[in-house]
VEXDOVO-98556 format. One record per atom (N, C-alpha, C, O): x, y, z. Coordinates in steps of 0.02 Angstrom, whole numbers, plus 50000, padded with zeros to 5 digits. Atoms other than C-alpha are relative to their C-alpha. Example, Ala and Ser with C-alpha at 12.3 -4.5 7.8 and 13.67 -1.06 7.14 Angstrom:
# VEXDOVO-98556
500454994150000/506154977550390/500455006050000/500975005950033/499584994149997/506844994750357/499615005550037/499865011050045/
//
This chain:
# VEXDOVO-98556
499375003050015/501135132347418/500535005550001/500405010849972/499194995850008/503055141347442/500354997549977/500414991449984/499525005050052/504335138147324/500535008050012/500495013949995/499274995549999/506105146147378/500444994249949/500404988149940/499405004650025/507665142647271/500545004250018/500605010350013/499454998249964/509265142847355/499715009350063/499795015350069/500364994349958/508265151347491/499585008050012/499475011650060/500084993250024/507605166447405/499204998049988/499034993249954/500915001750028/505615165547385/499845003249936/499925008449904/500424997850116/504725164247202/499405001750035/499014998850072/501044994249986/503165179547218/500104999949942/500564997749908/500284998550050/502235184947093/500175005349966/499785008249929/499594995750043/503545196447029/500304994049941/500304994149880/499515005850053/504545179846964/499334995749952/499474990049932/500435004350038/502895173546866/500065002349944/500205008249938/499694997950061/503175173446686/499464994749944/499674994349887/500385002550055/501815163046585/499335001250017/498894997849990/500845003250019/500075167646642/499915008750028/500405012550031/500224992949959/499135185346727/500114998850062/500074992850077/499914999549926/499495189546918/499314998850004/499195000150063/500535001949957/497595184246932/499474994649978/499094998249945/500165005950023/496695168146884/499225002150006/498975004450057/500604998350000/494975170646827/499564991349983/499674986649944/500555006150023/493565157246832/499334999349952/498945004049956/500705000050052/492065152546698/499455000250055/498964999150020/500264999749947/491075153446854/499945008150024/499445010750050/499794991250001/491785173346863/500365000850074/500425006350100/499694997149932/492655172047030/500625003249977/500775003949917/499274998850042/494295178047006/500795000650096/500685003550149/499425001949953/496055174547137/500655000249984/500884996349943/499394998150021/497655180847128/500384993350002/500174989150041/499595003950018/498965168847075/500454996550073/500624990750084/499184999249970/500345172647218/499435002850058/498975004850023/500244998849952/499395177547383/500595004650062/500795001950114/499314998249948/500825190047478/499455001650082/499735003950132/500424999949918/499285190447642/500504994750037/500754995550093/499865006349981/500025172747651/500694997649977/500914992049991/499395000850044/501605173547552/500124991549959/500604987749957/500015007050021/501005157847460/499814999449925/499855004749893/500245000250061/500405151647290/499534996050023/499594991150061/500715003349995/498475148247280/500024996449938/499914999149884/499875005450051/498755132947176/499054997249984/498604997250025/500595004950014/497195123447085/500054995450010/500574992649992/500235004349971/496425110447167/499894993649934/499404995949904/500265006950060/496165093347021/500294994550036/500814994750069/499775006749999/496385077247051/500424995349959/500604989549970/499645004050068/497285073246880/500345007349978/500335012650009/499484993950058/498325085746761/499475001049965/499675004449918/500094995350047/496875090146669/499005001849996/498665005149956/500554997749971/495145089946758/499725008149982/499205009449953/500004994149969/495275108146793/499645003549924/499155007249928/500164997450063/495095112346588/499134997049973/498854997849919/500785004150024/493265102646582/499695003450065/499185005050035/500534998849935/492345109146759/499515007949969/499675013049938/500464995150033/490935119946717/500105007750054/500055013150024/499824994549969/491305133346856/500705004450025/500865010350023/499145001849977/493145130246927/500355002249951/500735006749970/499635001250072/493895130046752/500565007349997/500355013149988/499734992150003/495245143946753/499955002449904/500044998649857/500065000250083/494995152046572/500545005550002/500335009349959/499524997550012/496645162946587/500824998250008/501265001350038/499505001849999/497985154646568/499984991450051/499544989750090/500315007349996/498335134746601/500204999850099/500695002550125/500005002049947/498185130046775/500474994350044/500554992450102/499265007949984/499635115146771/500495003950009/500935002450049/499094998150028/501045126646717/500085004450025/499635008650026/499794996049973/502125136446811/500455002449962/500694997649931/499414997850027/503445146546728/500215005650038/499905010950045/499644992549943/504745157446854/500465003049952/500764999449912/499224998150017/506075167946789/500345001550082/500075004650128/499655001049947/507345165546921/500905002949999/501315001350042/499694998450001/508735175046853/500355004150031/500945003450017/499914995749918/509085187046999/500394994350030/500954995550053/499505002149943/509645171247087/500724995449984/500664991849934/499505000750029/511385165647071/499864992750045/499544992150097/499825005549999/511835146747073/500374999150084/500585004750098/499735004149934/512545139247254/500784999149985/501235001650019/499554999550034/513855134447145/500114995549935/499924989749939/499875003550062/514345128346966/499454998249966/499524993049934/500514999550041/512485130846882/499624994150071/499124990850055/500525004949952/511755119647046/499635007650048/499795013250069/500624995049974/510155127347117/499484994250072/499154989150076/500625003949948/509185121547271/499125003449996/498985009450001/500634999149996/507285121147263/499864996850055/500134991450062/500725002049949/505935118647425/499455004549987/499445010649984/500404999650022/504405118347381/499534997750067/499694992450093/500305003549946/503095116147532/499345003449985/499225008649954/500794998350003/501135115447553/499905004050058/500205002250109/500254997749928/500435126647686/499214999050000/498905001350048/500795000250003/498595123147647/499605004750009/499995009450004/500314999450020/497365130747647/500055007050055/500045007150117/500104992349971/497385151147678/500555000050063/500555002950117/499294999549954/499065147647759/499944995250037/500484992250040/500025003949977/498435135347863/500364993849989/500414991249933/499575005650026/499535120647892/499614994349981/499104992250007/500375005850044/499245105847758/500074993950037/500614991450054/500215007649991/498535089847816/499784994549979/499884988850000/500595003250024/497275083947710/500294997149927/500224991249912/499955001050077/497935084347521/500755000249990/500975003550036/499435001150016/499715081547456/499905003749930/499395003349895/499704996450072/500435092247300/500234993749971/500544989450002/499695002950042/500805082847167/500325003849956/500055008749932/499624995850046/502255088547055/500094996449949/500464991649961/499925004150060/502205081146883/500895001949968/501274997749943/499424998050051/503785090446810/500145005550033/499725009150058/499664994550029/505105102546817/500505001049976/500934996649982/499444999450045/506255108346723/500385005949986/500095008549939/499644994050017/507445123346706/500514998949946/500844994149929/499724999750061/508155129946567/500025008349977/499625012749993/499674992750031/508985145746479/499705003049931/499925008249907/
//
């Protein structure tokens, strides 16, 4: 997944609630932010909350739903308005076909 706002790309400098590397109860372990691919290696669930019950998958560092950017570096378009695109590239950059992102929420705030 890529997520620019007002054309500027969110890496894994702008991550702000979890570690730059997602570890599994399973012991694999996968960086958050992928710059090979300049993407986010997002978790795979079918629901909001699968991911916290799977006996291998299960990330145990931090929650796997929640994103938090600091985005202060980028200045407004104009008058506190901000453009976000957000796009899937699937899988190891590969373009997405198969699975759709679901976005439950977002929300910015000071």
């Amino acid at each position: 997944m890529t997520i620019k706002v007002n054309d500027i790309p969110i890496t894994a400098d702008n991550l702000k609630n979890k570690p730059p590397t997602k570890y599994y109860k399973g012991g694999r372990k996968f960086p958050w932010y992928d710059a090979k691919f300049n993407g986010w290696n997002i978790q795979y669930s079918p629901d909001f909350f699968s991911n916290y019950l799977h006996k291998y998958y299960s990330v145990i560092n931090g929650d796997p739903y929640l994103f938090t950017f600091n985005i202060e570096h980028i200045k407004p378009i104009e008058e506190n308005r901000y453009m976000m695109e957000i796009s899937h590239k699937g899988l190891e950059g590969k373009e997405a076909w198969k699975n759709d992102i679901i976005i439950k929420e977002i929300e910015m705030f000071e």
